[in-house]
C-alpha positions as semicolon CSV with decimal commas, in nm:
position;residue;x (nm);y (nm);z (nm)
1;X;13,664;11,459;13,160
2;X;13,411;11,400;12,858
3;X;13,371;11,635;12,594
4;X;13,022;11,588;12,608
5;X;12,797;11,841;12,813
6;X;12,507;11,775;13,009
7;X;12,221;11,832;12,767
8;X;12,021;12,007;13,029
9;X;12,281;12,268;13,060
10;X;12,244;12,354;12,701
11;X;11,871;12,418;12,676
12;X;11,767;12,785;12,628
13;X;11,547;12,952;12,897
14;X;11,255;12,931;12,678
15;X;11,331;12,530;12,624
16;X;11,323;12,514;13,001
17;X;10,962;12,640;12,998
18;X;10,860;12,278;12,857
19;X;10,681;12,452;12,583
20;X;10,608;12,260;12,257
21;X;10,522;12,285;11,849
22;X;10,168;12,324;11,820
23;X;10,086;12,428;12,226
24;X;9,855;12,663;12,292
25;X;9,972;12,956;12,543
26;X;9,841;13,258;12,634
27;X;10,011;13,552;12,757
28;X;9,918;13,764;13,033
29;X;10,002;14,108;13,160
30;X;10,244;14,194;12,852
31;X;10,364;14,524;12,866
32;X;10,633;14,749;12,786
33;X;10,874;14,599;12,982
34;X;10,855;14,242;12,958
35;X;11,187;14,053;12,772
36;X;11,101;14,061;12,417
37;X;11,360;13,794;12,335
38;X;11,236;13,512;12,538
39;X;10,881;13,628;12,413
40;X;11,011;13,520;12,056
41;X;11,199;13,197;12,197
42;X;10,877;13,128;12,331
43;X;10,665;13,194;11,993
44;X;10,957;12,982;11,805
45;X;10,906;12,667;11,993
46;X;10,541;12,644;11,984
47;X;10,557;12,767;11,620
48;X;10,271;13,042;11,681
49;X;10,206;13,362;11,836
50;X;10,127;13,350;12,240
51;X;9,689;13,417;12,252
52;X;9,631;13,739;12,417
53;X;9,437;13,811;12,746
54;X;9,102;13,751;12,591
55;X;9,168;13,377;12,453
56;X;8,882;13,235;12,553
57;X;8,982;12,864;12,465
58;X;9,125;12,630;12,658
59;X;9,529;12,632;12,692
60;X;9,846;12,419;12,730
61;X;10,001;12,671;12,942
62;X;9,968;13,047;13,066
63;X;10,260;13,282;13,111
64;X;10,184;13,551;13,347
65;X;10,413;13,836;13,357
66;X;10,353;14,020;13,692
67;X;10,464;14,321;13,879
68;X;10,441;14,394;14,274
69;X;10,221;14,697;14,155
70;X;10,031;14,468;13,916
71;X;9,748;14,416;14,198
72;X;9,634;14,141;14,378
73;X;9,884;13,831;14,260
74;X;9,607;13,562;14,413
75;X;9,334;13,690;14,149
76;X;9,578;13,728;13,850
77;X;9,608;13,367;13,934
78;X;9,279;13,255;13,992
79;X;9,157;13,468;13,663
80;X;9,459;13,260;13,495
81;X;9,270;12,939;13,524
82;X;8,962;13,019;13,416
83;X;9,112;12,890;12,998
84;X;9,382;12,668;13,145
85;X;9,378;12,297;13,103
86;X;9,387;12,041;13,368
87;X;9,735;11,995;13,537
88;X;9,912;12,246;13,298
89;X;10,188;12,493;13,405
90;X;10,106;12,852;13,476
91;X;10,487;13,022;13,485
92;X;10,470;13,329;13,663
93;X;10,708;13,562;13,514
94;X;10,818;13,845;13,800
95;X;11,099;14,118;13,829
96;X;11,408;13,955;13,980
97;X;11,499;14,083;14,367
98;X;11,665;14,400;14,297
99;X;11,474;14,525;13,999
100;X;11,150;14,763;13,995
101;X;10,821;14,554;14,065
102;X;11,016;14,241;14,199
103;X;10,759;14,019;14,399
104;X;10,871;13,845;14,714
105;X;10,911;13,438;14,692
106;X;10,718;13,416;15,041
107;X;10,417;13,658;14,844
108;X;10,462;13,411;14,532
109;X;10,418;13,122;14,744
110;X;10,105;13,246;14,980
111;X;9,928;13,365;14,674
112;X;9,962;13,066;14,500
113;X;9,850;12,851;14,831
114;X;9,528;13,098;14,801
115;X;9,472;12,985;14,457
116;X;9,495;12,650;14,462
117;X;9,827;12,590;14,343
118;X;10,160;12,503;14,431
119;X;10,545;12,616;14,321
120;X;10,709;12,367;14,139
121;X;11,049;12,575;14,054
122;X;11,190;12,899;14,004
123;X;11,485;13,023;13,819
124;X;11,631;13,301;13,596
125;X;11,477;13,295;13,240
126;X;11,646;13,625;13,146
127;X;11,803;13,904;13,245
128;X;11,536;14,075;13,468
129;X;11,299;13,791;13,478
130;X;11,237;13,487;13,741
131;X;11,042;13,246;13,635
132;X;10,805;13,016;13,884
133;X;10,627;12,739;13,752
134;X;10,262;12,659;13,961
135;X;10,113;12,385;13,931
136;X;9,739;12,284;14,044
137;X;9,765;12,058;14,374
138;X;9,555;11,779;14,225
């Protein structure tokens, strides 16, 4: 057995986002609730603070944190492209099954389908968050 471990498996959630130095992301629906350590993971790797709702220019990625009581998931979505760049991520950041606002996979998927995009992945990026990354279908 090698003493060596699989690189992948030591990347921190907010590595896993894909997120860079110098990226512009904006951050939408923050609230009260949302994991304030992978919200600084996420400011440490791009080496600035996430833009706010009302960044109005264009951006490497948006993370959307979203609630089943948030609304309607397909316009959060469609509003979320309106600063995004061509062919970069959205990650949808939802409660996980279990916890207060979770949001269904199947509602993820049909919502994104509605908007023009497409899951990529999901997984656990901390302790009560899943994280799915969409992608435009182009």
């Amino acid at each position: 057995m090698s003493s060596s471990a699989d690189p992948r498996q030591q990347r921190t959630p907010a590595e896993v986002l894909g997120f860079t130095t110098g990226q512009l992301v904006q951050e939408i629906g923050y609230d009260d609730d949302v994991d304030l350590e992978l919200r600084d993971a996420m400011e440490d790797l791009i080496g600035a603070e996430l833009e706010d709702e009302d960044c109005q220019e264009i951006v490497d990625a948006v993370v959307l944190w979203w609630r089943e009581e948030d609304g309607d998931l397909t316009d959060a979505l469609v509003d979320s492209l309106t600063t995004l760049d061509a062919g970069a991520p959205i990650w949808l950041l939802s409660p996980k099954a279990g916890r207060d606002g979770h949001v269904s996979p199947a509602e993820v998927q049909e919502a994104a389908e509605t908007a023009g995009l497409r899951v990529m992945s999901s997984m656990s990026l901390a302790k009560d968050w899943t994280g799915t990354r969409l992608a435009s279908r182009n």
